[in-house]
C-alpha positions in Angstrom: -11.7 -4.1 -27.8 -10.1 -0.3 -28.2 -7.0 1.0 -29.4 -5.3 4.1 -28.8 -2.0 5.6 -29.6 -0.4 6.5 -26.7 2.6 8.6 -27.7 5.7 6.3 -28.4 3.3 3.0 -27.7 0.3 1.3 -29.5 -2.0 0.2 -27.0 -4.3 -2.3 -26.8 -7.7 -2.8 -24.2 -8.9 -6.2 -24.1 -12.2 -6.3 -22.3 -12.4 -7.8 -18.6 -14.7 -10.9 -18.2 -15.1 -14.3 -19.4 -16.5 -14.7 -23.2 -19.6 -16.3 -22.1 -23.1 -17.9 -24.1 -26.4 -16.3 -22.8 -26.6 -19.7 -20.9 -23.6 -20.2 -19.7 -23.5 -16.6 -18.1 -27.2 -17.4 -16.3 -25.6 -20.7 -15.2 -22.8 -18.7 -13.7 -24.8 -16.2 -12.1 -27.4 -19.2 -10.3 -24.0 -20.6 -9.2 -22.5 -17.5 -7.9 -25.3 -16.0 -6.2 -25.9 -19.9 -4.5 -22.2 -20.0 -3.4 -22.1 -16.0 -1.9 -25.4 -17.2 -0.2 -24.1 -20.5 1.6 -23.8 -19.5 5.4 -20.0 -19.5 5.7 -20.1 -16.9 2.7 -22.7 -15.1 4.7 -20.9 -15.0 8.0 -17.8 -13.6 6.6 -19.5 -10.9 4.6 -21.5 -10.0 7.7 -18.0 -10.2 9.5 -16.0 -8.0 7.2 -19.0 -5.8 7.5 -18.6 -5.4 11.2 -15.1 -5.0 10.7 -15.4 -2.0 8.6 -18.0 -0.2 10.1 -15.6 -0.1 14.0 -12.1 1.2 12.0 -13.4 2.7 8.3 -10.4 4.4 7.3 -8.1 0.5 7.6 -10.9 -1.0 5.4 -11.1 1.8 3.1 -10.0 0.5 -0.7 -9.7 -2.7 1.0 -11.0 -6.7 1.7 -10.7 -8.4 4.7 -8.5 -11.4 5.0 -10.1 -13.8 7.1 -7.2 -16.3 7.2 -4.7 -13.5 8.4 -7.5 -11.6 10.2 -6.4 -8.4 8.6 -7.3 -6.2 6.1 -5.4 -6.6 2.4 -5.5 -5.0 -0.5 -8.0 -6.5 -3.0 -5.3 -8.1 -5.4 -2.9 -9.7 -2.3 -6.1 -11.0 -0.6 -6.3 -13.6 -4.2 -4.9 -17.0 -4.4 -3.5 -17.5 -0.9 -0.8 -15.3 -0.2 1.3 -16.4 -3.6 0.2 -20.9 -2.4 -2.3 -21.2 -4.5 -6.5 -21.8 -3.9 -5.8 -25.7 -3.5 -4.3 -26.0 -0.2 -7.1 -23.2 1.5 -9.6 -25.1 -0.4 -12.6 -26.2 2.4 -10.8 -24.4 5.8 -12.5 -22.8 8.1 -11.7 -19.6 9.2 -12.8 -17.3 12.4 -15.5 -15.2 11.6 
């Protein structure tokens, strides 16, 4: 954690990341590399890929939305537009 006077304001950095055990972060990392290897994952990496590489300068600074087909930035492509993970939950997209 750092602090830092800013002028007028007192500011505070918390660190980014989950407060994890040694365990519990290899746990996490079996489970994330096993979902960003599943062949859905896979296909729309390799898609996003293929996107970026025919029109660089759309992708640049940002993710591809699969859903909308389009590319978003990074922080409107999370949680579903504003709905929430639990309705996109298990669709399948075109990839």
């Amino acid at each position: 954690m750092s602090h830092f006077n800013l002028s007028l304001y007192y500011v505070t950095i918390y660190p980014m990341g989950q407060k994890l055990s040694a365990q519990a972060k290899r746990d996490k990392a079996a489970r994330d590399l096993a979902f960003a290897k599943t062949p859905a994952r896979r296909a729309k990496k390799a898609h996003a890929q293929r996107m970026a590489r025919q029109n660089p300068r759309a992708s640049q600074g940002k993710d591809y939305d699969h859903k909308d087909q389009r590319y978003e930035t990074p922080s409107a492509n999370r949680g579903n537009d504003g709905q929430g993970t639990k309705k996109e939950s298990g669709k399948r997209y075109a990839t």
